[in-house]
Residue frames relative to the residue before (quaternion, step in Angstrom):
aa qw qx qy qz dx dy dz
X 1.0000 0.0000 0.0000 0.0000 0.00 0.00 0.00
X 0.2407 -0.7129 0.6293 0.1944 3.50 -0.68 0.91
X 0.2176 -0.7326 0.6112 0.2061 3.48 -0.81 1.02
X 0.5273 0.5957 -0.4852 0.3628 3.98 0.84 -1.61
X 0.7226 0.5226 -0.3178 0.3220 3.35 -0.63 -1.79
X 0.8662 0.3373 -0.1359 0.3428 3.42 0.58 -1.41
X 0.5377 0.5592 -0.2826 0.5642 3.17 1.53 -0.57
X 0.8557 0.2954 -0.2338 0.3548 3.53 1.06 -0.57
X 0.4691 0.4537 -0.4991 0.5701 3.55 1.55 0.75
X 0.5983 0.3855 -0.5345 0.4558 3.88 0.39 -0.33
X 0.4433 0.6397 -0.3992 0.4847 4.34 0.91 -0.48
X 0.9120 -0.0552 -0.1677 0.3701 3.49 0.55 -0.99
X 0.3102 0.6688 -0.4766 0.4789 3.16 1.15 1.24
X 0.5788 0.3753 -0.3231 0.6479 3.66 1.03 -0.40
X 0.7946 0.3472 -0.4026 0.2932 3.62 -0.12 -0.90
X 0.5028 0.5497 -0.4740 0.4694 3.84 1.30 0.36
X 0.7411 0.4845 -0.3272 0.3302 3.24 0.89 -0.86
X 0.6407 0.5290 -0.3323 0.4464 3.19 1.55 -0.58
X 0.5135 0.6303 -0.4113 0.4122 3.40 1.34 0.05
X 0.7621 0.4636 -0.0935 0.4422 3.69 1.38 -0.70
X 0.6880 0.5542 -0.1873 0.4295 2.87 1.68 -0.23
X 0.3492 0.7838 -0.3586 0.3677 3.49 -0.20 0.77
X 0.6500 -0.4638 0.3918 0.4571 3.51 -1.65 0.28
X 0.7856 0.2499 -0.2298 0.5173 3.93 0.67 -0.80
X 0.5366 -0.5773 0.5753 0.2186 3.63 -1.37 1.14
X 0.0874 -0.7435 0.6485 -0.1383 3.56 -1.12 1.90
X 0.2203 0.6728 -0.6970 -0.1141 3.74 -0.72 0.25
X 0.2294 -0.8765 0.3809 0.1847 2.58 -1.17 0.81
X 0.3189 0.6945 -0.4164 0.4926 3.22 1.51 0.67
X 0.5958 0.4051 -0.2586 0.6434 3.95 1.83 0.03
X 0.4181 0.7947 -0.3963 0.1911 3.24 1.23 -0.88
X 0.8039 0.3167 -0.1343 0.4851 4.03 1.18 -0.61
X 0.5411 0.5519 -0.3397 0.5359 2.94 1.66 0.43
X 0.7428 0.3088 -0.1051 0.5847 3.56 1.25 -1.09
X 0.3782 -0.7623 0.4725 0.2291 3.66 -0.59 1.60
X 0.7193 0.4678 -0.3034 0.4144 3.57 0.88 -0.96
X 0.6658 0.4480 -0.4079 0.4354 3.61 0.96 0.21
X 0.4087 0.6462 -0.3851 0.5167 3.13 1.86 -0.78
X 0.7845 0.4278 -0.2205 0.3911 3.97 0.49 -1.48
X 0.4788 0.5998 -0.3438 0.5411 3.66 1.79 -0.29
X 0.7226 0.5879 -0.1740 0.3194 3.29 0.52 -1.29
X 0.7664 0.3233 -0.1331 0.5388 3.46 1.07 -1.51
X 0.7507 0.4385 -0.2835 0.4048 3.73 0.97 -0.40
X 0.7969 0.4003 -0.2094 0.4010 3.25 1.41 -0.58
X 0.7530 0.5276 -0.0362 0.3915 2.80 0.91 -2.14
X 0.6813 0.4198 -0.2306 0.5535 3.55 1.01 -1.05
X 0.7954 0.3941 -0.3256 0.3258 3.64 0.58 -0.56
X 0.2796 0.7183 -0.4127 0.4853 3.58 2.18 0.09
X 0.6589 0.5725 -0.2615 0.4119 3.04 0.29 -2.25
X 0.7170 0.5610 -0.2512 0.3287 3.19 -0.12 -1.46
X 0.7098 0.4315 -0.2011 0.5193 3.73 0.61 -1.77
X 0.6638 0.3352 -0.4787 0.4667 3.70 0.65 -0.71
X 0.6466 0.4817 -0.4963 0.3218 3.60 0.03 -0.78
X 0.5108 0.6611 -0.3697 0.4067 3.97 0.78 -1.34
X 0.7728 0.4377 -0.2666 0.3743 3.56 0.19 -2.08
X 0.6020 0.4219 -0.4007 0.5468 3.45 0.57 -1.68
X 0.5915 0.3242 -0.5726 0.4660 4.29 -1.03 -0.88
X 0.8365 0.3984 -0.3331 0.1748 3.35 -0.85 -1.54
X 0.4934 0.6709 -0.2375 0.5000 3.60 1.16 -1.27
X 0.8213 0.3759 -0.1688 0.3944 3.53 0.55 -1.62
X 0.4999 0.4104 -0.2965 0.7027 3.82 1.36 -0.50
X 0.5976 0.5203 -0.4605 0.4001 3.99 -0.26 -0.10
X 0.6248 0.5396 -0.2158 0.5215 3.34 1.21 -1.87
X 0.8250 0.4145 -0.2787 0.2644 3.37 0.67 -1.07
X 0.4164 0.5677 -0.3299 0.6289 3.71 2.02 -0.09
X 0.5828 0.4029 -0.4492 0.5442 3.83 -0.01 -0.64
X 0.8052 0.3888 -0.3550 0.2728 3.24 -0.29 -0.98
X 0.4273 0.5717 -0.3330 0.6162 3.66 1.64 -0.68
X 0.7870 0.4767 -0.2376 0.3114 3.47 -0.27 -0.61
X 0.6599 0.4445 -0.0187 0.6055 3.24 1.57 -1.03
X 0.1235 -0.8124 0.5628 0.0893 3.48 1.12 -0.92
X 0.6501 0.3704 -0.3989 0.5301 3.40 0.71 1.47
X 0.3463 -0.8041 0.4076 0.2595 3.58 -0.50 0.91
X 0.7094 0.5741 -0.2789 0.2988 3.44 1.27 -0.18
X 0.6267 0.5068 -0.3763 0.4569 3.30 1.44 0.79
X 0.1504 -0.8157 0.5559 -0.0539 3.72 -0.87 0.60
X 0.6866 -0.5253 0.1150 0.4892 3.74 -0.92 1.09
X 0.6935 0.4902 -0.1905 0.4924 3.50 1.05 -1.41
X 0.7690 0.3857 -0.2765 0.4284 3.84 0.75 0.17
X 0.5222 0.6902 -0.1974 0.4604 3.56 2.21 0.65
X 0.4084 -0.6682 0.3931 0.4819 2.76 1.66 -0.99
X 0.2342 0.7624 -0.4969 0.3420 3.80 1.81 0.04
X 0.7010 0.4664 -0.2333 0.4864 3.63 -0.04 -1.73
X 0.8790 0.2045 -0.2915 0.3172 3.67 0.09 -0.81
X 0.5446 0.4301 -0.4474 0.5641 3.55 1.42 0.07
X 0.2388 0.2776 -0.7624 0.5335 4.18 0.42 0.97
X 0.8003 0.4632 -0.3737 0.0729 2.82 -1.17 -2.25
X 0.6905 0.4600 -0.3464 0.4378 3.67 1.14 -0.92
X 0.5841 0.5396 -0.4109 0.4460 3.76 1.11 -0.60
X 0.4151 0.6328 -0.3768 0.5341 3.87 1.18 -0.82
X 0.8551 0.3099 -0.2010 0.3638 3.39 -0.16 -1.41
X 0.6806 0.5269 -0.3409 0.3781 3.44 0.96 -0.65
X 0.4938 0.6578 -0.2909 0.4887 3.52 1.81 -0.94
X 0.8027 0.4897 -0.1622 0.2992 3.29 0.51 -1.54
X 0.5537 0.3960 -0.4243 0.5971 3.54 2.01 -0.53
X 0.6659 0.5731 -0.3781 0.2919 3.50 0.10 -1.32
X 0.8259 0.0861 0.1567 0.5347 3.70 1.04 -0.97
X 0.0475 0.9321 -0.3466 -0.0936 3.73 0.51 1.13
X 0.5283 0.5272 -0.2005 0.6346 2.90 2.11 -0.16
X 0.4556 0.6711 -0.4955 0.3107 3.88 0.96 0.56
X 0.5316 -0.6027 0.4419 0.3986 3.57 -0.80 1.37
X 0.6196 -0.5644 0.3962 0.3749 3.35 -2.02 0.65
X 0.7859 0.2922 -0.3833 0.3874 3.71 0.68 -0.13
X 0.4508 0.4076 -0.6770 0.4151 3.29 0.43 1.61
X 0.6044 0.4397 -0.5123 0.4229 3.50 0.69 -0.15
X 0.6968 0.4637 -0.4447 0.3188 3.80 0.85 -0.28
X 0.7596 0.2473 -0.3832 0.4637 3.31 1.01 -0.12
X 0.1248 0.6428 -0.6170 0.4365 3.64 0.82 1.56
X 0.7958 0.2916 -0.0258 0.5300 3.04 0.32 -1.89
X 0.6568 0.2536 -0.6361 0.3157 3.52 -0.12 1.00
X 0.4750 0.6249 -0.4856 0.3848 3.51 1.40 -0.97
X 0.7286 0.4226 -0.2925 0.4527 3.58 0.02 -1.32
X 0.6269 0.5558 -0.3396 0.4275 3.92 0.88 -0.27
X 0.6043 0.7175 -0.0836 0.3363 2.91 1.51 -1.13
X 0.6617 0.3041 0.0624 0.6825 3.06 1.56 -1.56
X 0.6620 0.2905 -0.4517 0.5228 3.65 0.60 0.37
X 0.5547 0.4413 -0.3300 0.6234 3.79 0.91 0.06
X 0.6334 0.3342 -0.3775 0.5871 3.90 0.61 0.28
X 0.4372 0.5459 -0.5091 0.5017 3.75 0.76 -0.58
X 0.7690 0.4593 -0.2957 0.3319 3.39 0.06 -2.07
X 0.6921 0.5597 -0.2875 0.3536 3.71 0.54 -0.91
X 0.6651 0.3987 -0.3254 0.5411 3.60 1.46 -0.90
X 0.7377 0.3979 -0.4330 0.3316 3.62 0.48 -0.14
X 0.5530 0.4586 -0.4600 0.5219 3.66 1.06 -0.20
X 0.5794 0.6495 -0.4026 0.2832 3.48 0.59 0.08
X 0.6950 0.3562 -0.1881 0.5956 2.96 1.60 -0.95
X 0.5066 0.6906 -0.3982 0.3285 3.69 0.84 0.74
X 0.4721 -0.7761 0.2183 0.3566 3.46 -0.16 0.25
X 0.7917 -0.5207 0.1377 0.2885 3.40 -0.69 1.25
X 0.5672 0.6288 -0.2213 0.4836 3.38 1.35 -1.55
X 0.6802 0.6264 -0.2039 0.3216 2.70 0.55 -2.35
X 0.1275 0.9076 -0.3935 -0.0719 3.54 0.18 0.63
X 0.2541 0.8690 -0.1818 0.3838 2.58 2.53 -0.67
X 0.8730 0.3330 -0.0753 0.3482 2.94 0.24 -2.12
X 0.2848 0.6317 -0.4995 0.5199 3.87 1.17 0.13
X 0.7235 0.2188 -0.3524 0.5519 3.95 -0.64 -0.65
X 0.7327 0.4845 -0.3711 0.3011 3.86 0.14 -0.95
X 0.5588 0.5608 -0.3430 0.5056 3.46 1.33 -0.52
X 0.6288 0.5905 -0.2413 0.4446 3.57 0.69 -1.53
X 0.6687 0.2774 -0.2268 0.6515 4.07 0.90 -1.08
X 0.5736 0.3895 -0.5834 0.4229 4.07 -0.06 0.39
X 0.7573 0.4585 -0.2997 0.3555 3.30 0.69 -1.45
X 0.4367 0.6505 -0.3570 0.5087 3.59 1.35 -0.34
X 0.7171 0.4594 -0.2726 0.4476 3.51 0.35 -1.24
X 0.7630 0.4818 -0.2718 0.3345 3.32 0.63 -1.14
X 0.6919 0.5444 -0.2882 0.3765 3.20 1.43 -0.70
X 0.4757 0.7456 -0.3177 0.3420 2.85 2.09 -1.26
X 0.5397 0.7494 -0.2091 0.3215 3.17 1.30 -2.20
X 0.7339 0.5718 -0.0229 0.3659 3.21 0.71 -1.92
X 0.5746 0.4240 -0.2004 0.6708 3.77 0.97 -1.12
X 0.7685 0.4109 -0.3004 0.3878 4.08 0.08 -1.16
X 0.7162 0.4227 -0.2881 0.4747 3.65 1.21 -0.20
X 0.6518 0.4688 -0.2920 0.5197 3.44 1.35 -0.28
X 0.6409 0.2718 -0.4730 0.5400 3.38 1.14 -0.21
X 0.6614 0.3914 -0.5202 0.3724 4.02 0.21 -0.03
X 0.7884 0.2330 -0.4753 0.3134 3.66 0.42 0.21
X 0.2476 0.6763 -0.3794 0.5808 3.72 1.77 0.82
X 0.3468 -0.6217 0.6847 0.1561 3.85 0.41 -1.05
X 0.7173 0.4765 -0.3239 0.3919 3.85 0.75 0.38
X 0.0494 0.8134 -0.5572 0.1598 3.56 1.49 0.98
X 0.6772 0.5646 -0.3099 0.3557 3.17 0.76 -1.65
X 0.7022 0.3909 -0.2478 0.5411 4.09 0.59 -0.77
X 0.2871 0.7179 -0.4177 0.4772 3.84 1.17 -0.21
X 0.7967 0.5055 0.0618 0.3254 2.64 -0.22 -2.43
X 0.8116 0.2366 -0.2253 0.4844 3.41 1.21 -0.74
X 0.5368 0.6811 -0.3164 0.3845 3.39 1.63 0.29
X 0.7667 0.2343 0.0371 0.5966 3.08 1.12 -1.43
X 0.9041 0.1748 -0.2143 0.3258 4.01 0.96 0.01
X 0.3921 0.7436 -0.4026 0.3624 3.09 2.17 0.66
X 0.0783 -0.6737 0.7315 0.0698 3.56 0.15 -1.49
X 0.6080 0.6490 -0.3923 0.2351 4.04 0.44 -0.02
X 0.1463 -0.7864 0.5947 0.0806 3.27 -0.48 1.02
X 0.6791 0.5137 -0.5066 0.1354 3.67 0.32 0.47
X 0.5354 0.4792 -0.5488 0.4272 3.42 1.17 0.81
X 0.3419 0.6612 -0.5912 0.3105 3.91 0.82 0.71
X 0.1095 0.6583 -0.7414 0.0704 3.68 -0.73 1.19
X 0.5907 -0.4370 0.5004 0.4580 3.76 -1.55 0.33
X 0.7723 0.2282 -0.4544 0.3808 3.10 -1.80 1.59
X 0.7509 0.1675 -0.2593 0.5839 3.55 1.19 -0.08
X 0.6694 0.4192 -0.5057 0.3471 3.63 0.11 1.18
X 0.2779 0.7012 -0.5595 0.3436 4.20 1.58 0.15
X 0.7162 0.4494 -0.5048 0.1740 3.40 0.01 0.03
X 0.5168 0.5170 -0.3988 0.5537 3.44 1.60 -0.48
X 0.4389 0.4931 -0.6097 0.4387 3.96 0.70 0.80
X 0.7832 0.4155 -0.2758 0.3713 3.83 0.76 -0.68
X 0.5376 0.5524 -0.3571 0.5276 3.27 1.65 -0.11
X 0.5317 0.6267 -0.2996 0.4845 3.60 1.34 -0.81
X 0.5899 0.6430 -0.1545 0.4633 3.45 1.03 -1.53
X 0.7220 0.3449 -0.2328 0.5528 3.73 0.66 -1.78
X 0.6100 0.5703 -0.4592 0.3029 3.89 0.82 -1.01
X 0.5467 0.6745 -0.2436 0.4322 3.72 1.59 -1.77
X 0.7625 0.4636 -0.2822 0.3524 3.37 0.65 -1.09
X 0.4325 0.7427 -0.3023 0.4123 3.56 1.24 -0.36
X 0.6389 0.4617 -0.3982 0.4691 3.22 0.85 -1.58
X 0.7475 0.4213 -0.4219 0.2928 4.34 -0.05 -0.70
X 0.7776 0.2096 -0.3417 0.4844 3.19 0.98 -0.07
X 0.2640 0.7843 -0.5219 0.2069 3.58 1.00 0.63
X 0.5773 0.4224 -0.4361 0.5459 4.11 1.31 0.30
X 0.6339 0.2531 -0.5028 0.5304 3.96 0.54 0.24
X 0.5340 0.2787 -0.6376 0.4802 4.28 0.26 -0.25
X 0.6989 0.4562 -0.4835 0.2640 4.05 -0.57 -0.35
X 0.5128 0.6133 -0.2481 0.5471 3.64 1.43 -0.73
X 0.7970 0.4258 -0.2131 0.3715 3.49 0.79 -1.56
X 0.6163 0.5634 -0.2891 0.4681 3.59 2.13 -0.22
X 0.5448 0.4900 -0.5040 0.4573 3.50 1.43 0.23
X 0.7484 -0.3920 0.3016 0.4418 3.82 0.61 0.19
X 0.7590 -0.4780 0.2836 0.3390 3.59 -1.32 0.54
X 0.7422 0.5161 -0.2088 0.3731 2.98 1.13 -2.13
X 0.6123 0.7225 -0.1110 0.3012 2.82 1.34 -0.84
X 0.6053 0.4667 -0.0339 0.6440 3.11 1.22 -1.21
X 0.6614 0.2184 -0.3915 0.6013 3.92 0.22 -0.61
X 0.4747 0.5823 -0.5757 0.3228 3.91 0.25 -0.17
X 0.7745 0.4288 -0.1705 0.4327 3.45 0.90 -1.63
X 0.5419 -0.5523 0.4079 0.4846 3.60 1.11 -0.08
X 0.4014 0.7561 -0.4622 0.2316 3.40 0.26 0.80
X 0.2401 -0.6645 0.6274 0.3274 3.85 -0.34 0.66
X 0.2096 -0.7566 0.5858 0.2011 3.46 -0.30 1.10
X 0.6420 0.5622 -0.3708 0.3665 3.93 0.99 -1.20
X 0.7667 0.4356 -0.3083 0.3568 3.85 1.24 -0.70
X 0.3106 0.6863 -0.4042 0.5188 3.13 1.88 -0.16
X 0.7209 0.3906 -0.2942 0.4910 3.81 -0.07 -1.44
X 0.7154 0.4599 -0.3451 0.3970 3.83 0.28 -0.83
X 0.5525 0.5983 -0.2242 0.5353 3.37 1.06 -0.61
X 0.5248 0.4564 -0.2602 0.6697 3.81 0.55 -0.96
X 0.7329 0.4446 -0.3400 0.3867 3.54 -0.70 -1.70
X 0.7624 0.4008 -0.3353 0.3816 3.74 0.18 -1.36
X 0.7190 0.4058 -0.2836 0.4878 3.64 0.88 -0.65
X 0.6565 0.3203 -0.4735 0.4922 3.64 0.51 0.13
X 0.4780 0.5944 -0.4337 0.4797 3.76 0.88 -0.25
X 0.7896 0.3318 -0.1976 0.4769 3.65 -0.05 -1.45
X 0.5750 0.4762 -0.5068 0.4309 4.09 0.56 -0.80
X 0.7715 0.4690 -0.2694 0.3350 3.57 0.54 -1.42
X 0.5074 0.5993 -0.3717 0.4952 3.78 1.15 -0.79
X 0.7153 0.3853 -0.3770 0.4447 3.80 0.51 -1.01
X 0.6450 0.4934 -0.3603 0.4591 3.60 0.53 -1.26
X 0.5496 0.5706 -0.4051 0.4563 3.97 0.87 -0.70
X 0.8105 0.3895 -0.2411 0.3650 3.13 0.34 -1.30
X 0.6419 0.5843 -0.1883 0.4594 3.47 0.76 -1.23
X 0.7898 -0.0666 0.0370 0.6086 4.21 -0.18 -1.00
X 0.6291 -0.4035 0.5623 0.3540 3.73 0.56 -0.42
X 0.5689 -0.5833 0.4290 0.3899 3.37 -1.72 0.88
X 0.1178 -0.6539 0.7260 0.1772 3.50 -1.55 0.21
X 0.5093 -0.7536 0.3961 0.1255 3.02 -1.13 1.31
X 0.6253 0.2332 -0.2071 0.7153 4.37 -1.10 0.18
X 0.6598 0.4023 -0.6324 0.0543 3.59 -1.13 -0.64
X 0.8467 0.2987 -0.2209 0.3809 3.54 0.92 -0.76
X 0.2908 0.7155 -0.3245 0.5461 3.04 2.08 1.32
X 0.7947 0.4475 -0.0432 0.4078 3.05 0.64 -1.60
X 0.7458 0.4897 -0.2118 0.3990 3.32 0.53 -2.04
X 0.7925 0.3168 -0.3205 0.4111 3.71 0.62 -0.90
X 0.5134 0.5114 -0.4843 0.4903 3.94 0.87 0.33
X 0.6951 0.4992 -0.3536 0.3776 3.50 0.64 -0.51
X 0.6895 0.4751 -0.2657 0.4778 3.35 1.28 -1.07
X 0.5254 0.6587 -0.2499 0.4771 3.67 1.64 -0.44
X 0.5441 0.6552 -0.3177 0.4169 3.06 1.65 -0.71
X 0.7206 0.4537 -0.0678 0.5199 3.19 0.95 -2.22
X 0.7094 0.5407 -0.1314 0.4326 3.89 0.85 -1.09
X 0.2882 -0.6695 0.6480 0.2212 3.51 0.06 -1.18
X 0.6862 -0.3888 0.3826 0.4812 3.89 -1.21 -0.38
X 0.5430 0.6516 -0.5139 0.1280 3.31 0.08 -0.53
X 0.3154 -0.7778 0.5117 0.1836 3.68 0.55 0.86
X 0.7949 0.2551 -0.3105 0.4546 3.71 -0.02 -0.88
X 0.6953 0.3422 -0.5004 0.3861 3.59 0.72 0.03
X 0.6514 0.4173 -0.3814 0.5061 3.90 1.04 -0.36
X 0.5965 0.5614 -0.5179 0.2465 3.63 0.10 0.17
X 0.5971 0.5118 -0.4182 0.4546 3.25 0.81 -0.20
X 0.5865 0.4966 -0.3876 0.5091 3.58 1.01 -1.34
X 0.4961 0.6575 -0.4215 0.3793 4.23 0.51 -0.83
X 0.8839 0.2789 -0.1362 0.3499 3.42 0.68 -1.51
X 0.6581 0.4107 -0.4800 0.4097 3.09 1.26 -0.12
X 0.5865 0.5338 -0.4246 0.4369 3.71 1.41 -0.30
X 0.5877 0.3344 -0.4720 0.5657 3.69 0.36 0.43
X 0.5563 0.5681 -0.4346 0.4230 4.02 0.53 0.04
X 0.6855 0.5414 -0.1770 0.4534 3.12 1.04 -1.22
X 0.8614 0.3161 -0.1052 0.3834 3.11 0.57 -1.31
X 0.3450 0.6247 -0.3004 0.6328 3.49 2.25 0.12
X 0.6209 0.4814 -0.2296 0.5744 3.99 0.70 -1.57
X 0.6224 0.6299 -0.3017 0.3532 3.76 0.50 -1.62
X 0.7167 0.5638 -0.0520 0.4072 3.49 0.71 -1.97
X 0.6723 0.3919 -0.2343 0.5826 3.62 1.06 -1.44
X 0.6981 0.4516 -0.4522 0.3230 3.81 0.23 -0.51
X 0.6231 0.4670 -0.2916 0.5556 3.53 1.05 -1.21
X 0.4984 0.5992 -0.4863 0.3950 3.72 0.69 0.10
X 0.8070 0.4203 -0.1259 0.3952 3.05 0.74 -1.51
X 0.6364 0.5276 -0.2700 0.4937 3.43 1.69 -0.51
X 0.5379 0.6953 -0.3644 0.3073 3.78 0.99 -0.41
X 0.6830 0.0613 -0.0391 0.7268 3.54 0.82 -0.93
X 0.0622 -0.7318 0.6728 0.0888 4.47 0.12 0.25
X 0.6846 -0.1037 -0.7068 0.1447 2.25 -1.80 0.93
X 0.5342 0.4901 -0.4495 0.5219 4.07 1.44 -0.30
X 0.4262 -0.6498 0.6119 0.1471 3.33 -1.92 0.35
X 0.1543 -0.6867 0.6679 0.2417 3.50 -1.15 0.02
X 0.6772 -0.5737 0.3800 0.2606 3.64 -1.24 0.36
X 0.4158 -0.6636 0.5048 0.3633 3.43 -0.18 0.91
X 0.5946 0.6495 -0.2902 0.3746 3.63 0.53 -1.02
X 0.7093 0.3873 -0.3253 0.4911 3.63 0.99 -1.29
X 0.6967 0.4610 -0.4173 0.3578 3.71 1.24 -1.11
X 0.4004 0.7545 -0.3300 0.4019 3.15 1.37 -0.46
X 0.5351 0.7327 -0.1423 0.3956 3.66 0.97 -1.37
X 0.7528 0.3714 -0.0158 0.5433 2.78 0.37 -2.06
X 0.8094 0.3457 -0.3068 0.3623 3.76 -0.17 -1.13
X 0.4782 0.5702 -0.4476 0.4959 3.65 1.23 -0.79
X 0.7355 0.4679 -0.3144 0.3758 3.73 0.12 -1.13
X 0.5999 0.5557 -0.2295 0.5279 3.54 0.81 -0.29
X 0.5760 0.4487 -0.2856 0.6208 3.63 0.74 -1.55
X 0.6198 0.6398 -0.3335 0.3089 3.83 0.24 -1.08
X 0.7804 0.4012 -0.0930 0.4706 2.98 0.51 -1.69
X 0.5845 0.3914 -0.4089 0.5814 3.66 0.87 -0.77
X 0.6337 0.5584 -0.4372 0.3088 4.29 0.34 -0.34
X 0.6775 0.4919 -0.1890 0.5132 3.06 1.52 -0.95
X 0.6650 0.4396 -0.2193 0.5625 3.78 0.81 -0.66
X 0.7620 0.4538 -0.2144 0.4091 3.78 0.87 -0.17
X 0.5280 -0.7243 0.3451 0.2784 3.64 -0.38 0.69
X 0.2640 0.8251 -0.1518 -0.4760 2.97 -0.22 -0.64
X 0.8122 -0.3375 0.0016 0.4759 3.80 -0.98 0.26
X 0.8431 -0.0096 -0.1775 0.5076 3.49 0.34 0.03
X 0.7070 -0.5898 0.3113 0.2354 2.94 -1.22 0.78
């Protein structure tokens, strides 16, 4: 089964449509004749496109490092505590300094991503081995607690409203051109993975293992850490977390693929593109000319994809 090819004409078959789709009427076969579609096109429509296509790749290669790192498929940036230790760096930036340019708040929100995604790693460490179980269960307390933590500081702060758009939007329709370039550097940290994407696959058969083969197992993890830290800080900042993608997409492609990391990582990003791109269009088509939130459809189908992942074998061992 060729996944590229296909994964990457159904990529740009949606991203025309998502060029055309919308509250204002674009053709783009007029598109250089007419200035105000020309002024639709470059400020809105193309930079949307773009951010969904960025978030879903990046999100989906993130999912697939965490999980290397952890050595369990059932955790993902937004089920680690990653998403809420941005959102708390966000929040701490935003009292301490409300007038601080946007790239101190981005590297607020990766430090603070950084170190709440290390928390997560020392305490599943000290869990027992078997216990695979308890790895996701740790990952959704420590979420909660952090979640807990941001949602009371922004309600006695007065910042529910930026909360709300960090950790429960997923909304791409306030992306206009100049306020989505940062999911180019999350794109950028997701890319960089692919060269070392034979020591994260090495680093998922276990420690002993890996320092056996000559692995620096401690620069591996720092590596990982910095790219699920920064992919998730940008997507935090920028539209907000979207939910399952970096849950979902890389078990599914694991299904069809196997480990090989440097040959499934590409397939990863365009299948979280797709299915990120997939989510925002049927958003916008459900109730037209209003939108629903990729994030919420996002919600729903992940939770489903989930459950059928868990209840389903799969074909080869």
């Amino acid at each position: 089964m060729r996944l590229l090819p296909a994964l990457s004409s159904a990529l740009l078959a949606l991203m025309l449509a998502s060029l055309t789709v919308g509250a204002a009427q674009v053709d783009l076969r007029a598109v250089f004749r007419d200035p105000q579609a020309m002024l639709v096109l470059l400020e809105s429509r193309l930079p949307r496109t773009l951010a969904v296509a960025l978030t879903g790749a990046a999100l989906s290669v993130a999912g697939v490092l965490i999980q290397a790192l952890v050595r369990n498929r059932f955790v993902g940036p937004d089920t680690s505590g990653t998403a809420e230790g941005a959102a708390l760096g966000l929040l701490a930036i935003t009292i301490l300094w409300p007038s601080s340019p946007l790239w101190l708040r981005m590297i607020a929100a990766s430090l603070s991503a950084m170190v709440t995604t290390a928390l997560f790693l020392a305490v599943i460490r000290r869990l027992p081995v078997r216990e695979v179980m308890l790895v996701p269960i740790a990952g959704l307390v420590l979420s909660g607690v952090l979640g807990s933590v941001v949602t009371f500081v922004g309600w006695q702060t007065d910042l529910m409203q930026y909360v709300g758009t960090w950790l429960m939007s997923g909304e791409f329709s306030g992306v206009i051109s100049g306020r989505y370039e940062l999911l180019w550097i999350a794109a950028l940290a997701a890319g960089l993975a692919w060269f070392s994407a034979d020591r994260f696959a090495i680093l998922g058969l276990g420690d002993q293992v890996a320092t056996g083969l000559g692995l620096s197992t401690a620069a591996v993890m720092r590596l990982g850490l910095a790219v699920v830290s920064m992919v998730t800080a940008m997507v935090v900042t920028t539209v907000g977390m979207i939910p399952f993608v970096g849950l979902v997409v890389p078990n599914l492609v694991a299904r069809v693929m196997g480990d090989n990391l440097r040959a499934s990582l590409p397939v990863v990003g365009l299948a979280g593109a797709v299915l990120v791109l997939a989510c925002d269009l049927l958003g916008r088509l459900v109730i037209r000319p209003y939108e629903i939130p990729a994030g919420v459809i996002l919600g729903v189908l992940g939770a489903v994809l989930f459950l059928v992942l868990l209840h389903r074998r799969p074909a080869h061992g």
